[in-house]
Phi, psi and omega in degrees: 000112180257146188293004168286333147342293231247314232228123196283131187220150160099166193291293213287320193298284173321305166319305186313289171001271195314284182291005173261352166118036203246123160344118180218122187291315176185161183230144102341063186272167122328135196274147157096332182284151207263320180311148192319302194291301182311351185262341187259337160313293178301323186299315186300311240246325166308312194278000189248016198075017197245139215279150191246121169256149192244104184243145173317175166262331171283356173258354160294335208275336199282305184276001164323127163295303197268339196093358205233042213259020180022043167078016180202120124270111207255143171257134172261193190256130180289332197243175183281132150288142182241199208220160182274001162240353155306310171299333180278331190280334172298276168339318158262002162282334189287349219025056152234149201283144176296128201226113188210154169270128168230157215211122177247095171069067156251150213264311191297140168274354198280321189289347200282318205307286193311338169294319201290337157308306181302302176338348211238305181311320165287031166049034171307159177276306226179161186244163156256124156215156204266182177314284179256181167060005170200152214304151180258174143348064183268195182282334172271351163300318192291327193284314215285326182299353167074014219120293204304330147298359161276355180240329196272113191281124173234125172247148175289158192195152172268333195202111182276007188250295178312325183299281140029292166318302172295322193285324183290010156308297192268019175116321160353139179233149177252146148237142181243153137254145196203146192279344158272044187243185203283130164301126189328306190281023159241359173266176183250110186235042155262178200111200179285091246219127178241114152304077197275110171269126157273214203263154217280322180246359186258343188041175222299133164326137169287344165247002156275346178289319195276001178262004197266161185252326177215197204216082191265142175246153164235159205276169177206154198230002201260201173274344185244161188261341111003067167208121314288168143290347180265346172282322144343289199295338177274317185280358172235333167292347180250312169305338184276327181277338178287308184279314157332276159004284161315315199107000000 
C-alpha cells in the first residue's frame, strides 16, 4: 500500500473526492487563493467537516507528488470510516457486552496503528478517535495495524467527552488511564467497558478525564515514568480482558 494512494492533488481531482463520498482526512489550501474551484473546496470541505490547513506554496510544492497540485492537496482516509453504533452493533451480533478503545488526540500514526491492532487482539468491537487535533486512517496507520483495519470499525467523533456521554446512556462504563488513578487490579472493569487512552505526551484531557468513571494506573517498577500510549492502551486492555474472562 503505498501513501500516494491516498493522497489527492489538483482542483478537480479534490472536488471529484469529495463528492463521490470518499473519506477525505485533511486539505492542503494555498494560503490567500481566492477562486471560484477553491471556494467550491472549502464549502465541500465544511459540509463534510473536514479540517482545512492554509499553507505556502513551497510547502505544497514539498508535498506535491505529481507537480500539479494547482493551490489544493487532500490526504484521503485509506478506509471507510464507520459510525459509532455499528460498533455497538458488532457487540450484540457477538452477544457481548461492548467493549470499544476510544483515543483522545493521538497524533503518531505508528501509535494509532499499533493500537488499532491490540484492539482487534483483545477482542475490542471497535476504536473512537476523534476528529480535529489528531491523526486520521492514513496508509501508515493501515500498515502498522498488520490488518486489523480490515476487522476493527474505527469511527470519527467531533467530541469524544459527549460521545462518553451518550454512550453512558446505552449502559456503558469508562476507564482512563492516567498515573494518579486506582491500580488496574483493584478496579472491576467487566461489562460493558469503554477504554480511554490519551494523547502521547498531555495523556487524557480534563474534560474526557472527568466524564470517565474510573481511573486506572497501571503499577511500574522501572526507572522511567512512561508509557508509550499503545503499550498502555495494551497492559490495560488485558486487564480488561482477564476480568472478561473471568466472568
Amino acid at each position: 500500500m503505498r501513501y500516494e494512494e491516498f493522497t489527492i492533488e489538483g482542483r478537480n481531482a479534490v472536488i471529484e473526492a469529495f463528492r463521490s463520498g470518499k473519506p477525505i482526512d485533511k486539505v492542503f489550501i494555498l494560503d490567500g487563493s481566492q477562486e471560484g474551484p477553491i471556494q467550491t473546496i472549502k464549502r465541500e470541505a465544511k459540509k463534510h467537516d473536514t479540517m482545512v490547513k492554509f499553507v505556502t506554496k513551497e510547502r505544497l510544492d514539498q508535498m506535491s507528488e505529481t507537480g500539479k497540485h494547482q493551490g489544493v492537496i487532500a490526504y484521503a482516509a485509506a478506509y471507510e470510516y464507520a459510525e459509532v453504533e455499528d460498533i455497538l452493533e458488532v457487540a450484540r451480533q457477538k452477544g457481548e457486552a461492548p467493549f470499544v478503545f476510544l483515543l483522545d488526540n493521538i497524533e503518531d500514526p505508528h501509535n494509532l496503528g499499533a493500537i488499532i491492532r491490540t484492539a482487534n487482539l483483545a477482542g475490542a468491537h471497535g476504536v473512537i478517535i476523534p476528529k480535529n487535533r489528531a491523526v486520521g486512517l492514513t496508509a501508515t496507520v493501515a500498515r502498522t495495524s498488520a490488518g486489523a483495519l480490515n476487522y476493527t470499525p474505527v469511527a470519527r467523533v467531533t467530541n469524544i467527552a459527549k460521545t462518553i456521554e451518550e454512550l453512558k446512556k446505552e449502559g456503558m462504563w469508562f476507564v482512563c488511564a492516567d498515573m494518579g488513578g486506582t491500580t488496574m487490579y483493584d478496579l472491576d472493569l467487566k461489562g460493558a467497558i469503554g477504554l480511554v487512552i490519551g494523547n502521547e505526551g498531555e495523556g487524557v484531557g480534563r474534560l474526557v478525564r472527568e466524564k470517565c468513571d474510573f481511573i486506572a494506573s497501571i503499577p511500574m517498577k522501572g526507572d522511567i515514568d512512561s508509557l508509550n500510549a499503545s503499550v498502555a492502551a495494551g497492559v490495560l486492555a488485558y486487564e480488561i480482558v482477564r476480568q472478561r474472562m473471568l466472568g
